[in-house]
C-alpha positions in Angstrom: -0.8 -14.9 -31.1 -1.9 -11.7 -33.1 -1.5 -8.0 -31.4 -5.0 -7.7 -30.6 -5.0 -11.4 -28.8 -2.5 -10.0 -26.6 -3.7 -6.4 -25.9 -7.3 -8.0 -25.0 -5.1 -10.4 -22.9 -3.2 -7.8 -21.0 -6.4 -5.7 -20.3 -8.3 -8.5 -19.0 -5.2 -9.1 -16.9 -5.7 -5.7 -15.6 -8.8 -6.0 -14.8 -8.2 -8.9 -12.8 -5.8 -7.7 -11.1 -8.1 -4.7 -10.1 -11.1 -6.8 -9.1 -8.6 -8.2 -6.4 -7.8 -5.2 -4.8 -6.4 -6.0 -1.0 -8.6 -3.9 1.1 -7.7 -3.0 4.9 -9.4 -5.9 7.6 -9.5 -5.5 11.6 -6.9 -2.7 12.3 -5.0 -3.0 9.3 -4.8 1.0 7.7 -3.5 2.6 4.4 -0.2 4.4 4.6 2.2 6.8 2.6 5.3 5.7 3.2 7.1 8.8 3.9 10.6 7.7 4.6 13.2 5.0 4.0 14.8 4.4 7.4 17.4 1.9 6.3 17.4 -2.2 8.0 13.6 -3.1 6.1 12.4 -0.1 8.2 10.2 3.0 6.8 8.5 5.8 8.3 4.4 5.9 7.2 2.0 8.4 7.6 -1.3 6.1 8.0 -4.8 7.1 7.3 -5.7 7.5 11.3 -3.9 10.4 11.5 -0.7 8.6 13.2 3.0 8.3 11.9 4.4 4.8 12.3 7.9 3.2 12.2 7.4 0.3 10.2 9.5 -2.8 9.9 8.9 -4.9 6.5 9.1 -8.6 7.2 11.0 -11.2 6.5 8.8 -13.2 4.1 8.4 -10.2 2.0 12.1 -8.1 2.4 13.4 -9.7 -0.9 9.8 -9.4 -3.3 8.5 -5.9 -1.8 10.4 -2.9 -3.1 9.2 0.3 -1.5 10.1 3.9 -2.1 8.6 7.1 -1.0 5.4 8.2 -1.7 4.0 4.4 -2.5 0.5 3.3 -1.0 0.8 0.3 1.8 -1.5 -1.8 3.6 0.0 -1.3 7.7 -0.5 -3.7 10.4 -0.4 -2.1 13.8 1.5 -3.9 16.4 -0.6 -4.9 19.2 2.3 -3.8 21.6 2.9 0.2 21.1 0.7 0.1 18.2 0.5 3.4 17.7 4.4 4.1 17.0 5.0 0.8 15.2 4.0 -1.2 12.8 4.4 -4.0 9.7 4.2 -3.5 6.2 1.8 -5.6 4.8 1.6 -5.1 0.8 2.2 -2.2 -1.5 -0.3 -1.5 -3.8 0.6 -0.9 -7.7 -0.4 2.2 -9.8 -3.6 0.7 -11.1 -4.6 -0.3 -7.6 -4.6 3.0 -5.8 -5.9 4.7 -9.0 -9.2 1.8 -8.4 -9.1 2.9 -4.5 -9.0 7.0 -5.3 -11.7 5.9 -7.7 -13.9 3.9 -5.0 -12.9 6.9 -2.3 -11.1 4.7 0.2 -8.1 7.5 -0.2 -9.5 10.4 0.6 -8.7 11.2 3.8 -5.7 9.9 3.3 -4.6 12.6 0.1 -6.4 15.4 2.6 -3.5 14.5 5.1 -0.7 14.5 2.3 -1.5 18.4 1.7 -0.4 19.2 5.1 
């Protein structure tokens, strides 16, 4: 396969990839994960203003690798829902660029200047 083959294969991968963004359904929020807690846990500052302690499960502890400052999708518990919380999926650099793009981050970047 020539160079150009694969560039216009790896954009259109891309843009794929961006078409799919996962977007926040029911409760689910957008979060800056703030801290690394230690035990799959991590402190995030969500879009509604809160600051959860959220717990990364099972099925995902050995494919998701967080660190701080990364975008996630949160689900709130239903229990204590505002203190807790699960990680749902992080989103990659192309993603949140799309969502800043779209204006789904906003608020969210007004809250990281405090």
């Amino acid at each position: 396969m020539s160079k150009k083959k694969e560039a216009a294969a790896r954009q259109q991968e891309i843009q794929e990839e961006i078409s799919r963004v996962k977007l926040p359904r029911g409760s689910q929020t957008f979060g800056i994960l703030e801290r690394r807690v230690g035990g799959s846990r991590v402190i995030v500052r969500c879009m509604d203003g809160k600051t959860r302690n959220c717990r990364i499960p099972g099925r995902l502890k050995r494919r998701l690798w967080v660190r701080e400052g990364d975008i996630v999708l949160i689900e709130p518990w239903e229990l204590s829902g505002d203190e807790k919380g699960d990680v749902i999926f992080k989103y990659r650099k192309n993603q949140v660029d799309f969502l800043e793009k779209k204006g789904y981050l906003t608020s969210l970047m007004d809250l990281d200047e405090f």
